[in-house]
C-alpha positions, 0 to 999 in steps of 0.5 A: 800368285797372290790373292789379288791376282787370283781373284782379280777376274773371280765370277759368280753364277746363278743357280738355285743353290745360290750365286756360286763363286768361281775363277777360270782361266784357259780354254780347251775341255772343262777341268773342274776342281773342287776344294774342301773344308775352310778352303776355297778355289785358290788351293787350285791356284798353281793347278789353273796356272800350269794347265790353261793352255790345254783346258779350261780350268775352273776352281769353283767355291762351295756352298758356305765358303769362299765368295759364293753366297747362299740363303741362311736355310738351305742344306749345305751338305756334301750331296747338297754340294754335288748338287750344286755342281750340277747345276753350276755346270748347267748354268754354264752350258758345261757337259762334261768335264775332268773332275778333280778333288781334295779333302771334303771336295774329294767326297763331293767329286765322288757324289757327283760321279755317282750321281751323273756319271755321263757327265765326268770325262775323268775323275782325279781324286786325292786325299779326302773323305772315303766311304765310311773313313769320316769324320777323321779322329785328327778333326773331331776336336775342331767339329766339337769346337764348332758345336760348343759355338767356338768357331767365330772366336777360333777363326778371329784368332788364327786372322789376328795371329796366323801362327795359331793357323799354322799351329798342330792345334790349328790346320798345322797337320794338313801342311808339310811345311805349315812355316811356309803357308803366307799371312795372305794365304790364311787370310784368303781362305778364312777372311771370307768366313767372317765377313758376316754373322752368317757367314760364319753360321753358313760354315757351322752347318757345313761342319755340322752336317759331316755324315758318311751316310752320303758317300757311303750310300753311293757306294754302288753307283761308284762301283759301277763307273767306268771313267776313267781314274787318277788317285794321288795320296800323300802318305803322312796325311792323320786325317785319311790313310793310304788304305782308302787310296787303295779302297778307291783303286779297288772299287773304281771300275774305269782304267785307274792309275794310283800314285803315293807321295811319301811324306805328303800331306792333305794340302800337297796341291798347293805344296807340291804343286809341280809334283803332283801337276806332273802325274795329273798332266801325264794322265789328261795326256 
């Protein structure tokens, strides 16, 4: 599915975080998915494709990425994010849904379960930000870069020569098969960060605003949820260890099934796409 067919029916929304981006398709229970850092709702793409016949799948666009816009002044951190969500889900007249996360939306997905709890029918959480597990050591070179104003430069170069994207130095370790990863696929996840000055500027801030403070603070809200949970980590990932899956499955109180993928890596939604659509369709069912 290319970028253009992805988005062709992409809709945006009024909340008072901002107009927030999203694509949907399907009908049935809302899945809501939330992407991480840099990304944005196409990482879902074969997700929204597989499961529009038995939910209503939408892929939704934080704040400072993607096509949803936001005002120059407003907090943009993880629990700002959470935030958002709520009052997205609000604005679409949505009560509840099956939440699901990968990377920094994985952190965001657990804020909003611990804030709203009666408002996740399910939680599917993979690889991502965990109680005090970040930032990662494999991402502190990239937020120091992003604090030495190098972020419009780094992200103009891996636009004008993709392979610095796939490259170990670039988001090469987040990929199996970073070889793999399609010229429009890069260009649809970074284009948007440069479309404006600010644009740009809105992402140093998310990047900025990395703190564990937030996840670490609703430790006790998520210890005491009962949904239900599905925990799927690729084990090759240097950004979050398997030990935070199994810190997970400890500490939700829900009926919680974990699943490792050997050799997987942050990104495996969109690499291994039927894989891992197996374990969350088993588990919807």
């Amino acid at each position: 599915m290319t970028p253009a067919q992805f988005f062709k029916d992409a809709r945006t929304v009024k909340t008072l975080s901002g107009n927030i981006s999203y694509v949907e398709r399907g009908r049935g229970p809302v899945a809501l998915f939330v992407h991480g850092v840099v990304l944005n709702g196409r990482l879902w793409r074969h997700q929204l494709e597989e499961f529009a016949d038995i939910r209503r799948c939408i892929a939704v666009d934080l704040l400072t990425h993607g096509r949803t816009e936001i005002d120059s002044s407003q907090d943009v951190s993880v629990t700002a994010n959470a935030r958002m969500l709520a009052e997205f889900l609000d604005a679409l007249k949505i009560d509840q849904v099956d939440l699901v996360g990968n990377d920094t939306g994985g952190a965001i997905c657990q804020i909003f379960a611990a804030l709203n709890p009666d408002r996740v029918r399910s939680i599917t959480l993979t690889n991502c930000e965990t109680h005090d597990n970040w930032p990662p050591e494999a991402i502190k070179p990239f937020i120091k870069m992003v604090a030495d104003g190098g972020l419009a430069d780094t992200l103009s170069g891996m636009l004008n020569d993709t392979n610095v994207y796939r490259s170990p130095e670039g988001f090469g370790a987040a990929y199996e098969r970073p070889q793999d990863v399609s010229d429009e696929t890069i260009d649809a996840y970074l284009r948007p960060h440069v479309r404006s000055t600010q644009r740009t500027r809105d992402l140093e801030r998310f990047v900025l605003a990395f703190d564990n403070k937030h996840t670490v603070s609703i430790e006790p809200q998520l210890r005491a949820l009962r949904t239900r949970a599905l925990i799927v980590w690729g084990d090759d990932d240097v950004f979050f260890e398997v030990k935070w899956s199994q810190w997970l499955e400890n500490t939700l109180q829900g009926a919680t099934r974990r699943v490792v993928l050997q050799g997987a890596r942050i990104f495996f939604p969109e690499e291994r796409a039927k894989q891992f659509n197996r374990e969350l369709g088993a588990f919807w069912s």
